[in-house]
Structures are given as C-alpha cells and as structure tokens.
C-alpha positions in Angstrom: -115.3 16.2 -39.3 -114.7 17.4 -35.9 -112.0 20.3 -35.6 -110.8 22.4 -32.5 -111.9 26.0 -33.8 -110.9 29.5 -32.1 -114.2 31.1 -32.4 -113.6 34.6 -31.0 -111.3 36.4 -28.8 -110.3 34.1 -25.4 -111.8 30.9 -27.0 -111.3 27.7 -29.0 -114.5 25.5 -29.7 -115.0 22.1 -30.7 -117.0 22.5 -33.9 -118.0 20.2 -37.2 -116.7 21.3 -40.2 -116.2 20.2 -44.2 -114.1 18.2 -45.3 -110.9 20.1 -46.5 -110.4 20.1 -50.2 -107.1 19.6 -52.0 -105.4 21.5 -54.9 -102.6 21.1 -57.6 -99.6 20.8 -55.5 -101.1 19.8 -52.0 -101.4 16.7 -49.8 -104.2 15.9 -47.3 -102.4 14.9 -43.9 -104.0 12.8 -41.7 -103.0 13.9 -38.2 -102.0 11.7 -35.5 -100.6 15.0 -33.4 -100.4 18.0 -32.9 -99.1 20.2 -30.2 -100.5 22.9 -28.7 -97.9 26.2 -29.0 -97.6 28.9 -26.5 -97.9 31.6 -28.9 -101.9 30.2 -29.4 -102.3 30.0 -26.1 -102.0 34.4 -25.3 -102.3 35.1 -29.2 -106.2 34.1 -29.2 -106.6 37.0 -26.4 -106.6 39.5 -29.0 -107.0 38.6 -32.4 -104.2 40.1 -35.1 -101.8 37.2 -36.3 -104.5 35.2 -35.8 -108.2 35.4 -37.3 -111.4 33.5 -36.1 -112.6 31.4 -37.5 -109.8 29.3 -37.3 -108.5 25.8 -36.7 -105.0 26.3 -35.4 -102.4 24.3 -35.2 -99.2 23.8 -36.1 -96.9 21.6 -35.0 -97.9 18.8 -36.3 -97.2 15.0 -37.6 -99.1 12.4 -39.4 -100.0 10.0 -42.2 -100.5 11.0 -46.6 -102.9 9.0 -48.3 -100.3 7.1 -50.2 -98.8 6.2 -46.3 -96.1 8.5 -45.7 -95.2 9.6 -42.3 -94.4 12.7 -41.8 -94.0 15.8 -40.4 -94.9 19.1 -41.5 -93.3 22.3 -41.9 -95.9 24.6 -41.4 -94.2 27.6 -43.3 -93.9 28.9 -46.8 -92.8 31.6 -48.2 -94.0 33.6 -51.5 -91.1 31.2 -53.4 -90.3 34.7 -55.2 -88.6 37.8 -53.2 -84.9 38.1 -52.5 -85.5 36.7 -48.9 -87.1 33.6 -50.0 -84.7 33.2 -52.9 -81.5 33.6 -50.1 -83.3 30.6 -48.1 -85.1 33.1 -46.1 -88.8 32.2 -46.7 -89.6 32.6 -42.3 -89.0 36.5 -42.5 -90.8 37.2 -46.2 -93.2 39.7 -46.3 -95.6 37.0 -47.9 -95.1 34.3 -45.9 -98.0 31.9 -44.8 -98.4 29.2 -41.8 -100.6 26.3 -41.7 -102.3 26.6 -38.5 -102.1 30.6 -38.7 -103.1 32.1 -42.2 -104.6 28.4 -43.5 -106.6 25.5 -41.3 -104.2 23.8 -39.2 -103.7 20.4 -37.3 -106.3 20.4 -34.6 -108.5 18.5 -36.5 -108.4 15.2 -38.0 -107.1 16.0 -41.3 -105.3 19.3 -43.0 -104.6 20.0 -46.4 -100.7 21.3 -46.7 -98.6 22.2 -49.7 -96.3 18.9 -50.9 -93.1 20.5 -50.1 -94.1 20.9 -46.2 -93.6 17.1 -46.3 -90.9 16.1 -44.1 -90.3 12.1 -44.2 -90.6 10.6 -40.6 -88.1 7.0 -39.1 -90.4 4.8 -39.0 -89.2 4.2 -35.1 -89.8 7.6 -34.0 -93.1 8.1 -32.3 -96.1 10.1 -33.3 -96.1 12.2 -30.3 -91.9 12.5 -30.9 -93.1 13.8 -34.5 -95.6 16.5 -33.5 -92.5 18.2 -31.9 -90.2 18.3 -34.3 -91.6 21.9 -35.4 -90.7 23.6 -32.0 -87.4 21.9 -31.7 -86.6 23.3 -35.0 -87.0 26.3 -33.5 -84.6 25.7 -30.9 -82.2 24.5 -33.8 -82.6 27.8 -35.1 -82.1 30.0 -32.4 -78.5 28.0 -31.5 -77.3 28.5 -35.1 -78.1 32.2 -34.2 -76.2 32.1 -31.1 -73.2 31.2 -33.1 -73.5 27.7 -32.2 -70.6 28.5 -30.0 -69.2 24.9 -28.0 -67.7 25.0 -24.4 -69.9 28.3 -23.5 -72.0 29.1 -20.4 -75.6 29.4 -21.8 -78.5 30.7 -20.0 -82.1 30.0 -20.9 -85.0 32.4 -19.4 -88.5 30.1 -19.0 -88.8 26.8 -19.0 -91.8 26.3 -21.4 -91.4 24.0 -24.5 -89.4 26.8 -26.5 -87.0 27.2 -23.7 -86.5 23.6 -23.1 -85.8 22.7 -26.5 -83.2 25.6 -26.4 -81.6 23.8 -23.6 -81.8 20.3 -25.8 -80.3 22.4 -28.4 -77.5 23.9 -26.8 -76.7 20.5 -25.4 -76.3 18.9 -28.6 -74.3 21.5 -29.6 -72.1 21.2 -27.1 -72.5 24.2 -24.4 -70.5 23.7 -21.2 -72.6 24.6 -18.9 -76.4 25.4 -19.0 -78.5 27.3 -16.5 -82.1 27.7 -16.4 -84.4 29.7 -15.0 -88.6 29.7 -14.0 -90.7 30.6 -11.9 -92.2 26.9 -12.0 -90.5 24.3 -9.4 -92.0 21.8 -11.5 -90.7 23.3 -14.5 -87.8 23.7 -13.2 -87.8 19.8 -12.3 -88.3 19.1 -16.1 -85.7 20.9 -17.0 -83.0 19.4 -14.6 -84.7 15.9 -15.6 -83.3 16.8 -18.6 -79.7 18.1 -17.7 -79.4 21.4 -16.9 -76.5 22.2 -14.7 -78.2 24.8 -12.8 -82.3 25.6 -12.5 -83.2 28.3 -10.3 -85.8 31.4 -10.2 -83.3 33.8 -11.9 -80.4 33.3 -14.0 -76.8 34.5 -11.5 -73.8 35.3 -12.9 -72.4 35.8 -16.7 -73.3 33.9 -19.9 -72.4 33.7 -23.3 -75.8 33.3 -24.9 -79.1 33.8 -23.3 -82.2 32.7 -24.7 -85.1 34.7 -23.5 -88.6 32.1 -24.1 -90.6 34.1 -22.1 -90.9 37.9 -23.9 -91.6 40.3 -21.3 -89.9 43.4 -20.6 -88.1 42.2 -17.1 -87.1 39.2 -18.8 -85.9 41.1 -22.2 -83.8 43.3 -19.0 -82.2 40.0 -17.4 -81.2 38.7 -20.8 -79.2 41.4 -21.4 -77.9 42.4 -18.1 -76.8 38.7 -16.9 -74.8 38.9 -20.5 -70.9 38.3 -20.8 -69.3 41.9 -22.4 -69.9 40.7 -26.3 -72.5 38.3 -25.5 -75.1 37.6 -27.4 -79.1 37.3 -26.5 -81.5 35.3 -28.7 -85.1 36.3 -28.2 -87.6 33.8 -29.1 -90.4 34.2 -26.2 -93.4 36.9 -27.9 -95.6 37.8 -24.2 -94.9 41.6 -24.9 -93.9 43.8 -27.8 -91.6 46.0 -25.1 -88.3 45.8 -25.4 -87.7 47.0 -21.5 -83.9 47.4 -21.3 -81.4 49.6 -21.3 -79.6 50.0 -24.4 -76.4 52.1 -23.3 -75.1 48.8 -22.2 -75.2 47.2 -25.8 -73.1 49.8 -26.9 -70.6 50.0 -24.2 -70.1 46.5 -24.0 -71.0 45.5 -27.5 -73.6 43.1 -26.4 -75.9 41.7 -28.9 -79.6 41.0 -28.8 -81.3 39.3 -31.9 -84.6 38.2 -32.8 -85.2 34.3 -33.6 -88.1 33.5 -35.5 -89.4 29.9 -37.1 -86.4 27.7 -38.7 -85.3 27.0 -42.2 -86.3 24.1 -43.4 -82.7 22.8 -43.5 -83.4 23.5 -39.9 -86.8 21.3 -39.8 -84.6 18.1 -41.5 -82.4 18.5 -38.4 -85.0 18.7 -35.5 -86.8 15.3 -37.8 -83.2 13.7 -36.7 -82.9 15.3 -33.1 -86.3 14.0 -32.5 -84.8 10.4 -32.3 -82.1 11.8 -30.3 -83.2 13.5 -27.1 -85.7 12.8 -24.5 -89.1 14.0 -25.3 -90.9 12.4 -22.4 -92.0 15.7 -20.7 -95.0 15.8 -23.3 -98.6 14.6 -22.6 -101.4 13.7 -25.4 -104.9 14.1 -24.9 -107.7 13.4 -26.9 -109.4 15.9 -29.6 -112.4 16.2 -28.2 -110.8 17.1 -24.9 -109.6 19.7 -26.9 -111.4 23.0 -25.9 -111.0 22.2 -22.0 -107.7 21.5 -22.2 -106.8 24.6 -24.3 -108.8 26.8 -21.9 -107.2 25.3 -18.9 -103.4 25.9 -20.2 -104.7 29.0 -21.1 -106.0 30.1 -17.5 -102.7 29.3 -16.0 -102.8 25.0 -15.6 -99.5 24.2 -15.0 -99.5 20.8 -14.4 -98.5 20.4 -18.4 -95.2 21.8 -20.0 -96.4 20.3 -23.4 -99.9 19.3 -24.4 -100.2 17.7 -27.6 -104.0 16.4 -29.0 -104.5 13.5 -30.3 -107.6 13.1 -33.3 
C-alpha cells in the first residue's frame, strides 16, 4: 500500500510499503482521515521525538474489519507505573503514540491496540472524527485551567490547538474570549467561530491564557497579560525557552502549567463535542497529494488552518 513516510529531516514521501501485520490484542483500522498536526509539521526539522522512517499520523478516524467506526486514541501508556495506574498514562515514562513511536494514520490502514478504539455516532462525519484527537486536547487543557465559568480567557495562536481551546472554553462556559494571531485569516476563523475579541496581541487581563504557539515572546505575553492568580496553560511546543520573567509568578502568584495529550476520559468527551461544535474550518485532501501538501504547510502555506488527508 501507499503511505505518506517522513524519510529524513525536512521531508515526508509518498512511499509503498507492506502491509501492517496484527497481533494479540490489536485491530487493523482502516482510515478514512487523518489530520495533519502542527507538532509534525516543525518536529520533522530535526529528528528526536520523531524517527525516519516513519508514517506519522495521528489523529485519526476510520473503519475495523468487523465495521466499527471509530476513532482512535493514539496513546498508551506502559499499563504498569504509578502514573498510569492514577489514570496518568500521557505523562508515563513508557508511554507510546501511534503516529510517533508505531506507524501512524497517513496511510490507508494502521494497526492500533483494541483499547485505542473509541466508538464513533454514526451521524458524525469522517472528517468530524479525525479531529476528535486535538479537541481532546483542548478538553484537557480547560480541565487544567480549572474549568472556571464566567472568566475572561485569552488564547495565543489561532492554529487548530488554539482554536479548539477557544471551542473548549466556550462549552465550558467562559464569559468572554479573546484571541490573538498574527494571521487576519486566522483571525477570521476564529471570530467565525465566536470569539469576542480577535486581534494581533492579547490587551488587557485574563483569567486563563492558553499559549498554542510555544515561543519565548508568546510564553512572555501569556504570563504578563495574566490576572494576579491567574493561570497559563501551555500547550504550543515551537521552542523549549521558557522566555519570561519569573519574579512575577511569585509576587503575584500566577501560575503557568504544562498541558500535554488528554486522558482518555478526555478523548470520550471530544467523540461527543465533535457532534457539537462547528468543525467546518477543516479541509481534506487526497493521500497522494500528501507530500505536497505537507511540504507546503510546512514552508509557511497559510491558506489552511487544518489539513486533514484523505486515503
């Protein structure tokens, strides 16, 4: 079969490869889509997390040989340390991700363990189902934030992570929701989709602050434009510098967390909230269009806030 394949640093290839083969405890998936995640798009630059050869990919939804829909939760964890036996499994040391340490979803079919399976409504659409994986993320990183109702919340980028941190915080019942980008047309998106306030730069106080982006002058805003006691939520990964100054967590007991992946209680919620919120801002493309598309989001296209491949 045909797979999408990061061959070597800066590049993903369509290539053939076997069949995948199935053991004790596994399902093959056969993928209808799968979206293509920021974090692939600058992690391929230098290879760590991820390893070529690879076929990445994973967030993703599909069809089981016996005619399930689902959707899969690309994360386990070793099933046997004290973090994955408190529900813990995204921060255990001996975690694994479909897509990441295992063959993903850009390709037609992917072998994932049976307890990845979440069950799909048989209404919701396959595109609707290949993002449930990064709005669990945004699930996630509310339930972090405290899930606090009637609260000013800020969101930094206007990607997919930080959208579905806005579609987040409105199901959860935030007052009022600013976001910024650098992107009018991102910034369009997000305002299609509710946001009280879209600009370059967040103004004023919050309560929360999502940061989707990850560099150091965004890590700085997140924390600056906080309420005294506020809390930001980092979820964006660009740069490992933290680029702020901490005398004013201390002073004003401000807050800064890390949000990473979802539980999978977390993942049943985003299969609901996927039937619940707008989703339209996402285009499919073919497979096979794969590599050019990848490349193009890559060197900067930003025509796209969400690509998602279709095999």
């Amino acid at each position: 079969m045909q797979a999408l394949v990061f061959t070597r640093p800066g590049v993903v290839e369509l290539q053939d490869i076997d069949e995948p083969s199935v053991k004790a405890g596994e399902a093959v998936v056969d993928v209808a889509a799968c979206g293509i995640c920021g974090s692939e798009l600058h992690g391929i630059s230098q290879p760590g997390f991820r390893q070529p050869p690879l076929v990445m990919g994973h967030e993703f939804a599909g069809t089981t040989a016996d005619g399930r829909r689902v959707a899969v939760n690309p994360l386990t964890g070793c099933g046997q340390c004290s973090l994955c036996h408190s529900g813990q499994e995204r921060i255990c040391p001996g975690r694994a991700i479909v897509g990441i340490h295992r063959a993903g979803g850009f390709a037609p079919r992917v072998v994932v363990p049976e307890r990845s399976l979440h069950d799909l409504p048989a209404h919701l659409s396959w595109e609707a189902g290949a993002m449930v994986e990064p709005l669990a993320n945004g699930v996630h990183a509310w339930g972090l934030a405290g899930a606090p109702k009637s609260s000013r919340v800020g969101v930094i980028g206007a990607g997919t992570i930080g959208l579905v941190c806005l579609l987040a915080a409105q199901r959860g019942g935030a007052d009022e929701i600013a976001v910024a980008d650098l992107s009018e047309r991102r910034l369009e998106v997000a305002g299609g989709l509710g946001a009280d306030v879209t600009s370059p730069a967040l103004e004023g106080e919050f309560d929360v602050i999502f940061d989707a982006v990850g560099l150091p002058a965004t890590h700085q805003a997140s924390v600056d434009r906080l309420r005294p006691g506020g809390i930001a939520v980092w979820l964006g990964l660009m740069s490992p510098d933290a680029g702020f100054d901490a005398t004013a967590l201390v002073r004003q007991e401000k807050r800064v967390t890390g949000s990473f992946a979802y539980t999978d209680d977390e993942f049943s919620t985003a299969v609901q909230m996927a039937g619940e919120v707008d989703l339209g801002w996402a285009d499919s493309f073919p497979l096979n269009e794969g590599a050019q598309v990848f490349m193009s989001l890559m060197h900067g296209r930003d025509d796209v806030t969400k690509a998602l491949l279709r095999p």
